[in-house]
TORNUDREN-243926 format. One record per residue (C-alpha): x, y, z; residue number from 0; residue in one letter. Coordinates in Angstrom, 3 decimals, padded with zeros to 6 digits. Layout:
<nodes>
{c1 = X c2 = Y c3 = Z nr = NUM rest = a}
...
</nodes>
This chain:
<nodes>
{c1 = -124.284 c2 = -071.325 c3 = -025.858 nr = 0 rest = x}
{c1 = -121.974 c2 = -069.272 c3 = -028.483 nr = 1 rest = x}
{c1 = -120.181 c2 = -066.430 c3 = -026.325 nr = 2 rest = x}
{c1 = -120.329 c2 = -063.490 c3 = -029.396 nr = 3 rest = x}
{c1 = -117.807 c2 = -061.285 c3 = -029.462 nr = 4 rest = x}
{c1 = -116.659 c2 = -058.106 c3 = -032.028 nr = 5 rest = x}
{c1 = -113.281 c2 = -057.141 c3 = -032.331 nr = 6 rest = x}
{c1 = -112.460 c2 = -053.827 c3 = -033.068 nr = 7 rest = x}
{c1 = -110.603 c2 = -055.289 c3 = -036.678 nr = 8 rest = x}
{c1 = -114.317 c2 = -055.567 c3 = -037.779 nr = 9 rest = x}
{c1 = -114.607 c2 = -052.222 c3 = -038.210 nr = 10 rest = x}
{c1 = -111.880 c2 = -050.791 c3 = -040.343 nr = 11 rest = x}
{c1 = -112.920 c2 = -051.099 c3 = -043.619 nr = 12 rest = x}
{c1 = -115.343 c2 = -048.301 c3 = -042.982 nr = 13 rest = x}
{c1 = -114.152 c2 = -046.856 c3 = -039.622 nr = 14 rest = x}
{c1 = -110.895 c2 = -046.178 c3 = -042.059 nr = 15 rest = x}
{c1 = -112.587 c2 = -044.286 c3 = -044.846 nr = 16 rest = x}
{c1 = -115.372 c2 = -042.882 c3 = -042.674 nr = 17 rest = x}
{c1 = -112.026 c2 = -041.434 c3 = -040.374 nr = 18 rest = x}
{c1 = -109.914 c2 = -039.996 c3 = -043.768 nr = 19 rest = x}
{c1 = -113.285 c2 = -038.657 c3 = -045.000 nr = 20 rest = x}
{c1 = -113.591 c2 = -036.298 c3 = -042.192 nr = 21 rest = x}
{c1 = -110.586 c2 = -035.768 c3 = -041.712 nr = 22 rest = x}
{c1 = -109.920 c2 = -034.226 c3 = -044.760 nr = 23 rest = x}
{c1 = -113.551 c2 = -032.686 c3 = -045.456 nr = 24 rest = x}
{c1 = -112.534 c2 = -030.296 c3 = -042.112 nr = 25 rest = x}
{c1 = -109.092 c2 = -030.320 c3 = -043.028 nr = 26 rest = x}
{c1 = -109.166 c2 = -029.084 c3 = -046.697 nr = 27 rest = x}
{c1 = -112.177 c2 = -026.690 c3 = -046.420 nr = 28 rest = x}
{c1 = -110.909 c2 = -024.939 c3 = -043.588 nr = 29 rest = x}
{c1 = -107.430 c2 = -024.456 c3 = -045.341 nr = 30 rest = x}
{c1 = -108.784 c2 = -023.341 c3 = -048.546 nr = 31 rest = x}
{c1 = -110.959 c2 = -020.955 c3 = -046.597 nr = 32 rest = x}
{c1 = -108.272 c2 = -019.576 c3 = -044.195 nr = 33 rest = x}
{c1 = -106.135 c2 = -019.156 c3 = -047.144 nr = 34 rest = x}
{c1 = -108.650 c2 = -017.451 c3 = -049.170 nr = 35 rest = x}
{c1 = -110.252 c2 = -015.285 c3 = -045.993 nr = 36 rest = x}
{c1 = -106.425 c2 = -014.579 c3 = -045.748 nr = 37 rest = x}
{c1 = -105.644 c2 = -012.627 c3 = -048.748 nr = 38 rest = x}
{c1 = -108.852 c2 = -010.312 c3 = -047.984 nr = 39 rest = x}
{c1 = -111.676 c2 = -011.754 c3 = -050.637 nr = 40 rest = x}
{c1 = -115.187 c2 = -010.559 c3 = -049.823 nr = 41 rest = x}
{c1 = -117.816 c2 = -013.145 c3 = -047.922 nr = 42 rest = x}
{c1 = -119.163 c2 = -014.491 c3 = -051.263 nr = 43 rest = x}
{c1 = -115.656 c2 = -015.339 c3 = -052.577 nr = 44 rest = x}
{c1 = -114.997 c2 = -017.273 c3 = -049.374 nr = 45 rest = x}
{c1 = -118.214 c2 = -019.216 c3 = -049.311 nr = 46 rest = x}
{c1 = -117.910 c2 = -019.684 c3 = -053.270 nr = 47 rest = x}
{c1 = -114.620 c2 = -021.518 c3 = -052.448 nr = 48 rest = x}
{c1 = -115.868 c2 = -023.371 c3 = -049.574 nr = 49 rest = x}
{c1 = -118.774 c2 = -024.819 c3 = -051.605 nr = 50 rest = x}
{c1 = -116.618 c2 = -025.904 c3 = -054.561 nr = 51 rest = x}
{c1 = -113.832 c2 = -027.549 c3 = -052.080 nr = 52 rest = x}
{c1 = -116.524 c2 = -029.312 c3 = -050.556 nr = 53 rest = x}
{c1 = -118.156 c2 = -030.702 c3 = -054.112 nr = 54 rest = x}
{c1 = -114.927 c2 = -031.359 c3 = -055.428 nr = 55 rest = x}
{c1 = -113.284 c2 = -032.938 c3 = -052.644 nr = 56 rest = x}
{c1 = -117.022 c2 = -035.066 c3 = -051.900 nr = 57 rest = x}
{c1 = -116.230 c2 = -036.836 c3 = -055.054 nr = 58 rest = x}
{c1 = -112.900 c2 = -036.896 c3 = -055.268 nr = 59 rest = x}
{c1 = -112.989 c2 = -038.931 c3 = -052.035 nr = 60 rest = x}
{c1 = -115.186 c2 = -041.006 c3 = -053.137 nr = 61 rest = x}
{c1 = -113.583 c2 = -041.627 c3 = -056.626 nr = 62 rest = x}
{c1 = -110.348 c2 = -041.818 c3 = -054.995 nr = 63 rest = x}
{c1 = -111.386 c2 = -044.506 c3 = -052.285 nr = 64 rest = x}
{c1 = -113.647 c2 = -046.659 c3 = -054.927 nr = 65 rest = x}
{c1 = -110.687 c2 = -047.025 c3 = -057.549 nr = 66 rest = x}
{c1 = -108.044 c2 = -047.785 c3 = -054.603 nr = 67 rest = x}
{c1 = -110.504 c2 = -050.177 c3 = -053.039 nr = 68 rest = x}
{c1 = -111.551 c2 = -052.045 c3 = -056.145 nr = 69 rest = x}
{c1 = -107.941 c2 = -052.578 c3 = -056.890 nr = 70 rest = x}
{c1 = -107.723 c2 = -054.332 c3 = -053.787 nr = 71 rest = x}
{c1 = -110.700 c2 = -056.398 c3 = -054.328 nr = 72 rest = x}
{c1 = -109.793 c2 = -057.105 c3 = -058.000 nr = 73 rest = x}
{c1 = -106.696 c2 = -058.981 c3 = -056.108 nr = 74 rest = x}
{c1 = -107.737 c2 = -061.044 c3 = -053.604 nr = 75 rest = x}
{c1 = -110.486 c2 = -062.435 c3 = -056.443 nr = 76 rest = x}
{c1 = -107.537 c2 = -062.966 c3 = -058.457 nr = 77 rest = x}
{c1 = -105.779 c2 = -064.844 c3 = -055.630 nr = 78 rest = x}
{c1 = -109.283 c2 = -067.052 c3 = -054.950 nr = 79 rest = x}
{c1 = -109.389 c2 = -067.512 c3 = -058.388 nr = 80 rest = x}
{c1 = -105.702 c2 = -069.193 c3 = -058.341 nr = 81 rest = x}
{c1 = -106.079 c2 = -071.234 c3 = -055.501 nr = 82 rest = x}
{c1 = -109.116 c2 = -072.490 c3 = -056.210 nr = 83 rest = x}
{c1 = -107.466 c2 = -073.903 c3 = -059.710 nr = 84 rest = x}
{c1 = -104.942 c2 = -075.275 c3 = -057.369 nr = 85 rest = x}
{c1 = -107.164 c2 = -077.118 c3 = -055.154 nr = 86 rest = x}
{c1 = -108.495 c2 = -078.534 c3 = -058.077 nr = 87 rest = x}
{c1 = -105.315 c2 = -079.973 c3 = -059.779 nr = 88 rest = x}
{c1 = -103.070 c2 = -080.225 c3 = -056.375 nr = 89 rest = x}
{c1 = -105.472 c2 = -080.752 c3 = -053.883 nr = 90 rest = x}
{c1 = -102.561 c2 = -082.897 c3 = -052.217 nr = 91 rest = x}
{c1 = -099.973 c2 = -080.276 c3 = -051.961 nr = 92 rest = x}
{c1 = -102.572 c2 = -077.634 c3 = -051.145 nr = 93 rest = x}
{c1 = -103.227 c2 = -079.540 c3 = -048.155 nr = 94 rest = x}
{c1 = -099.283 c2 = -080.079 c3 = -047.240 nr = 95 rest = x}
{c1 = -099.152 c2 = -076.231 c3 = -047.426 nr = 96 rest = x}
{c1 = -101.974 c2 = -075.336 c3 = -045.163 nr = 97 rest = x}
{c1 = -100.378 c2 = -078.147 c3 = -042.476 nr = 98 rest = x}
{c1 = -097.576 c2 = -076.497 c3 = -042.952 nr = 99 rest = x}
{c1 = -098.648 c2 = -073.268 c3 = -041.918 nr = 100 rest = x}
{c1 = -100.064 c2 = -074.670 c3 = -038.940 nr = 101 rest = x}
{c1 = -096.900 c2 = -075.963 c3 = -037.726 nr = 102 rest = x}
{c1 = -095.282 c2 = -072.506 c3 = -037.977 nr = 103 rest = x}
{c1 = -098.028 c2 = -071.333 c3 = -035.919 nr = 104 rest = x}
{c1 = -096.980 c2 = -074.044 c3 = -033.004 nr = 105 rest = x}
{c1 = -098.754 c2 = -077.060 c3 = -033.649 nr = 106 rest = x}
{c1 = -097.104 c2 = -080.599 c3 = -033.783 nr = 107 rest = x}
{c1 = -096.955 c2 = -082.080 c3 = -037.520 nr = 108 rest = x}
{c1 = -099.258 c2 = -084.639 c3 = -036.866 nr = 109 rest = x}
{c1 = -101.902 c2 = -082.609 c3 = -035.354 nr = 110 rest = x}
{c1 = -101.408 c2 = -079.705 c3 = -038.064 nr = 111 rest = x}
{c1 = -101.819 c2 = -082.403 c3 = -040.808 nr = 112 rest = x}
{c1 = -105.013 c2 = -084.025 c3 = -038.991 nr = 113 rest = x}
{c1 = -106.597 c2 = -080.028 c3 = -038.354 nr = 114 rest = x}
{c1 = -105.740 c2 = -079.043 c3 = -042.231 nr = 115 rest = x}
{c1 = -107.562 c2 = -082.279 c3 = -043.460 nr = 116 rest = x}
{c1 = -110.908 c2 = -081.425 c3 = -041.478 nr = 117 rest = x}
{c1 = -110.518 c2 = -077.699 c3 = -042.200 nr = 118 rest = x}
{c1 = -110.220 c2 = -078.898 c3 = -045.843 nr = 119 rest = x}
{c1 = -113.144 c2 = -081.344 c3 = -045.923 nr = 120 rest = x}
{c1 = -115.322 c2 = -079.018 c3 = -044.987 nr = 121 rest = x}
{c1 = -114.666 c2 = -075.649 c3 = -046.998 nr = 122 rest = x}
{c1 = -111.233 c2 = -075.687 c3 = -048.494 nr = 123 rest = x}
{c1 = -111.006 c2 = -073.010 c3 = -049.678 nr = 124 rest = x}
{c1 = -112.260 c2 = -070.995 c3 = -047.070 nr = 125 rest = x}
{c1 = -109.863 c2 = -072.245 c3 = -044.659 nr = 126 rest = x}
{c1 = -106.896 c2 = -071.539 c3 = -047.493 nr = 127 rest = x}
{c1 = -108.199 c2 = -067.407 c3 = -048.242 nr = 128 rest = x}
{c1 = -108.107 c2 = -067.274 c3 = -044.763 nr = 129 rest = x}
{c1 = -104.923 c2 = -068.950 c3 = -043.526 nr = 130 rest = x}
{c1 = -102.839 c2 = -068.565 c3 = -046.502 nr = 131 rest = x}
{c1 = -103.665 c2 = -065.746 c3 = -048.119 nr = 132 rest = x}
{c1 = -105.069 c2 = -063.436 c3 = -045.033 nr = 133 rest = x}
{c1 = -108.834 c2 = -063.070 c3 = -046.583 nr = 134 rest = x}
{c1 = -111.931 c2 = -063.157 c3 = -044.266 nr = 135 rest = x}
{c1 = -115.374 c2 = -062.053 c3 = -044.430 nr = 136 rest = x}
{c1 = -114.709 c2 = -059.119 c3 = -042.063 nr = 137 rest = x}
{c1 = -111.709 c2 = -057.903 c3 = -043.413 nr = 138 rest = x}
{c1 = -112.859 c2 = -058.256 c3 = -047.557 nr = 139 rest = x}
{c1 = -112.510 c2 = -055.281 c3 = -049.679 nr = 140 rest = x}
{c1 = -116.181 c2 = -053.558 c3 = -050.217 nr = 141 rest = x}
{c1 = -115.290 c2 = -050.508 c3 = -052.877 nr = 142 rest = x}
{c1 = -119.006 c2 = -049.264 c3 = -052.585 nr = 143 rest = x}
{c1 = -119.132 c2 = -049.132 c3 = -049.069 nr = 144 rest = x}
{c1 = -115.914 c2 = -047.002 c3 = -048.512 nr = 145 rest = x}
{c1 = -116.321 c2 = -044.539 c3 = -051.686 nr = 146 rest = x}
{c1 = -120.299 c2 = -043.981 c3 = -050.144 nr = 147 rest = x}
{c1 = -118.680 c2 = -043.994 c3 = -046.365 nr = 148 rest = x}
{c1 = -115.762 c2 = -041.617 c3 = -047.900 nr = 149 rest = x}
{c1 = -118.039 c2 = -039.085 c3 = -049.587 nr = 150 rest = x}
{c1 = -120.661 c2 = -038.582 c3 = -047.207 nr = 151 rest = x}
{c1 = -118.069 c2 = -037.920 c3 = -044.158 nr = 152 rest = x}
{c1 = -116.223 c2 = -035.427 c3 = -046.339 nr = 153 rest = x}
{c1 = -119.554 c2 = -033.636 c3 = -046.994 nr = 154 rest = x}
{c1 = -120.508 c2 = -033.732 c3 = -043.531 nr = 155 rest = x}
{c1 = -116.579 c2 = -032.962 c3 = -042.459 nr = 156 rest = x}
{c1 = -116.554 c2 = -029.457 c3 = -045.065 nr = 157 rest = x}
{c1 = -119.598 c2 = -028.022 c3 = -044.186 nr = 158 rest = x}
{c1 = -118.350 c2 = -027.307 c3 = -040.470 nr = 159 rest = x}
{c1 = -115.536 c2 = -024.644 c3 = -041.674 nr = 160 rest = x}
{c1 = -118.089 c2 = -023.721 c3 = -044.413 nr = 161 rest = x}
{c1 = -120.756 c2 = -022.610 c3 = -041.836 nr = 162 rest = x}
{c1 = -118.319 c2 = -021.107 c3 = -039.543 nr = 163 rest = x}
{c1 = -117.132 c2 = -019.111 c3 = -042.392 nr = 164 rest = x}
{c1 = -120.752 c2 = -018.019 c3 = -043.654 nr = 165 rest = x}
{c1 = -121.817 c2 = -016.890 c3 = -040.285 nr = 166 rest = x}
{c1 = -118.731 c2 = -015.264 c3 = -038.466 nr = 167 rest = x}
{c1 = -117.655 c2 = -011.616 c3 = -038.733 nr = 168 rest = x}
{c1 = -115.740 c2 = -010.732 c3 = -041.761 nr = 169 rest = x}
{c1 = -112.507 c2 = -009.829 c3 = -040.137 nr = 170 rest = x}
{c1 = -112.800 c2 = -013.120 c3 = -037.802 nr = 171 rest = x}
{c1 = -113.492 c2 = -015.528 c3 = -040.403 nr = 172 rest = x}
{c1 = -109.597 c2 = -016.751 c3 = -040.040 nr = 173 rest = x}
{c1 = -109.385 c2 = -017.364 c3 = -036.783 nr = 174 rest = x}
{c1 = -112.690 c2 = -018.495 c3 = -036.024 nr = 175 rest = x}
{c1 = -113.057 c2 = -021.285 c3 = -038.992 nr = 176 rest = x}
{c1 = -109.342 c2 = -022.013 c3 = -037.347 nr = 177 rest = x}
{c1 = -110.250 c2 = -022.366 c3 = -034.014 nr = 178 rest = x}
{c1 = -113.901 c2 = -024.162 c3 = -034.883 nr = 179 rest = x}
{c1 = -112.056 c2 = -026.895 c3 = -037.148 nr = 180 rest = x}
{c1 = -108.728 c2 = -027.048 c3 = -034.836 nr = 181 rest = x}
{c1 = -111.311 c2 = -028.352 c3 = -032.591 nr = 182 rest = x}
{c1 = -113.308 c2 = -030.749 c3 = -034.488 nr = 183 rest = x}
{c1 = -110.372 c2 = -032.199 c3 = -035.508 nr = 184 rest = x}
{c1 = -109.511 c2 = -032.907 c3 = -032.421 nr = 185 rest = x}
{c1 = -112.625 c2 = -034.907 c3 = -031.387 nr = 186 rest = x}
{c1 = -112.415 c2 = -036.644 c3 = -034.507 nr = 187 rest = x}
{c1 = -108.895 c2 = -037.862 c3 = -033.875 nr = 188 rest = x}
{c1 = -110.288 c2 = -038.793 c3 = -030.041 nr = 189 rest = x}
{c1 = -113.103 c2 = -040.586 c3 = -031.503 nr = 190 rest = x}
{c1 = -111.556 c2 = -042.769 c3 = -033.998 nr = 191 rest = x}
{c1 = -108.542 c2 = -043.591 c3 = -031.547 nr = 192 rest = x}
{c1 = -111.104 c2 = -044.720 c3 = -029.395 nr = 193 rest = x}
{c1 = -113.456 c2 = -047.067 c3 = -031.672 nr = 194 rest = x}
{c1 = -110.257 c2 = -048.535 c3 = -032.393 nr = 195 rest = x}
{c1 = -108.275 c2 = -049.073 c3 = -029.443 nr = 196 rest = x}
{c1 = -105.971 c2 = -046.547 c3 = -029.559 nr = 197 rest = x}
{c1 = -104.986 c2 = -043.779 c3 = -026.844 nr = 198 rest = x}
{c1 = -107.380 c2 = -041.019 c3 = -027.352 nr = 199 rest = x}
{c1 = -104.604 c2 = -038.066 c3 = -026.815 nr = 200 rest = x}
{c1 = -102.381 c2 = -039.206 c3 = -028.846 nr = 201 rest = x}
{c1 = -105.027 c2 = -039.656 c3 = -031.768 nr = 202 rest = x}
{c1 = -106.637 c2 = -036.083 c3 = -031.240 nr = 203 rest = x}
{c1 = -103.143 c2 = -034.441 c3 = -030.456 nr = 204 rest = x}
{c1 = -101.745 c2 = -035.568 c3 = -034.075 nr = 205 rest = x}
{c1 = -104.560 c2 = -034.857 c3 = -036.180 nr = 206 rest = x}
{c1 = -105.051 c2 = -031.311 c3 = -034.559 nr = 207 rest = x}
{c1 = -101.255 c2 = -030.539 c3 = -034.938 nr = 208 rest = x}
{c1 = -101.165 c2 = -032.085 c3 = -038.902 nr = 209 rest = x}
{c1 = -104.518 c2 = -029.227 c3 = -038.970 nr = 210 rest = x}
{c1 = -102.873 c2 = -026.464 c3 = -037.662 nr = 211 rest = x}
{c1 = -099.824 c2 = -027.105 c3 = -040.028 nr = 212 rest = x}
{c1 = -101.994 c2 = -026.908 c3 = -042.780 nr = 213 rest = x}
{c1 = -104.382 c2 = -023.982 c3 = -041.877 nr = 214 rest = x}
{c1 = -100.966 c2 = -021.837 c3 = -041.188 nr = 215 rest = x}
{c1 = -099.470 c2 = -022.451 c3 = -044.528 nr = 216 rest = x}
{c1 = -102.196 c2 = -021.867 c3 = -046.429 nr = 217 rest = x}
{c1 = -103.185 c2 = -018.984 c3 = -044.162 nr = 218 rest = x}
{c1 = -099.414 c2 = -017.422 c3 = -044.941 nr = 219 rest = x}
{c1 = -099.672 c2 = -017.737 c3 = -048.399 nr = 220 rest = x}
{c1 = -102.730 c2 = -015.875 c3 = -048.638 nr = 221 rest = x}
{c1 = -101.651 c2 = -012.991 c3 = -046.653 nr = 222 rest = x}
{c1 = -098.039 c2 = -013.208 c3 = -049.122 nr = 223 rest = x}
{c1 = -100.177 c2 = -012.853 c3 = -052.199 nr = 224 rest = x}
{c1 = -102.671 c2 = -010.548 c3 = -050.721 nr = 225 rest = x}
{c1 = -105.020 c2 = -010.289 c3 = -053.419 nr = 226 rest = x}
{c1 = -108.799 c2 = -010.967 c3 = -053.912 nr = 227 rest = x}
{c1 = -110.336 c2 = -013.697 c3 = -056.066 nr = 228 rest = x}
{c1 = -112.214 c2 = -011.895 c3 = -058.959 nr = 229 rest = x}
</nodes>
């Protein structure tokens, strides 16, 4: 009976994007609207911000991620597309080269030579994206998935601040979207230390400190200029 197991590398094409996405929906909402709650614009202003941060940075996530993902995949098709030529016309020193590899890893020549012809007879290139060129099924580049994944948890990440900042008191929509997002950020950082094997303090602990960074400087800068959006 097959024992089935998931490692945690599974997960970070989207665990990656879905992470960054949130990150930054929270991250860049909340600054824009400390900064702008800062320099003493009315409610409206504020939300009108929010909103257009969160559009804007929705698809610029998504844009962002698709284009820097496709590259990737454009790449390793590129590098299938090569050694499968090779195969074709040096299917000989193709297979020297993945025996080779094995006996860097710690197998004996003879054994790496025997293990490259099976692998080799029965998908060769498989076995060559895989052990020469570092491509597997779980790990291939999916542009759709992480632009979609990237989008949607920057929506979901730039309403919190957003809300905060619709329904708290004028004069507390600063610290409160602060505190709220300081917070969330937090958990997030726990979370996705945790789904990937990481310690969960040090994960929260960095992404709350990066947050607060960024809230105070944009937070500073609106109370420097100290004017109203018109």
């Amino acid at each position: 009976m097959r024992h089935p197991e998931r490692h945690r590398s599974e997960r970070i094409g989207w665990l990656r994007a879905a992470v960054l996405g949130a990150d930054d929906g929270i991250l860049s909402t909340a600054s824009l609207v400390v900064g702008v709650a800062a320099a003493g614009s009315p409610r409206h202003q504020i939300a009108l911000a929010g909103v257009a941060g969160l559009v804007a940075g929705a698809l610029s996530m998504a844009a962002g991620e698709y284009v820097s993902v496709s590259s990737q995949a454009d790449t390793e098709k590129a590098d299938l597309a090569m050694e499968r030529r090779e195969l074709a016309t040096q299917r000989q020193a193709e297979e020297k080269e993945l025996a080779d590899i094995y006996v860097q890893r710690g197998l004996d020549p003879e054994l790496a030579r025997t293990v490259a012809v099976q692998l080799m007879a029965h998908d060769a290139l498989a076995a060559h994206a895989r052990d020469e060129l570092g491509i597997t099924e779980q790990m291939t580049a999916r542009p759709l998935q992480a632009a979609a994944a990237s989008a949607a948890t920057f929506a979901i990440g730039a309403a919190l601040p957003l809300l905060v900042a619709i329904l708290a008191p004028l004069t507390q929509i600063s610290l409160m979207v602060s505190g709220a997002s300081l917070g969330c950020l937090a958990v997030l950082g726990t979370l996705a230390a945790r789904t990937g094997g990481a310690s969960p303090w040090v994960g929260g602990g960095r992404v709350a400190f990066w947050g607060a960074l960024a809230m105070a400087a944009t937070a500073i800068i609106g109370k420097l200029f100290g004017t109203t959006i018109s």
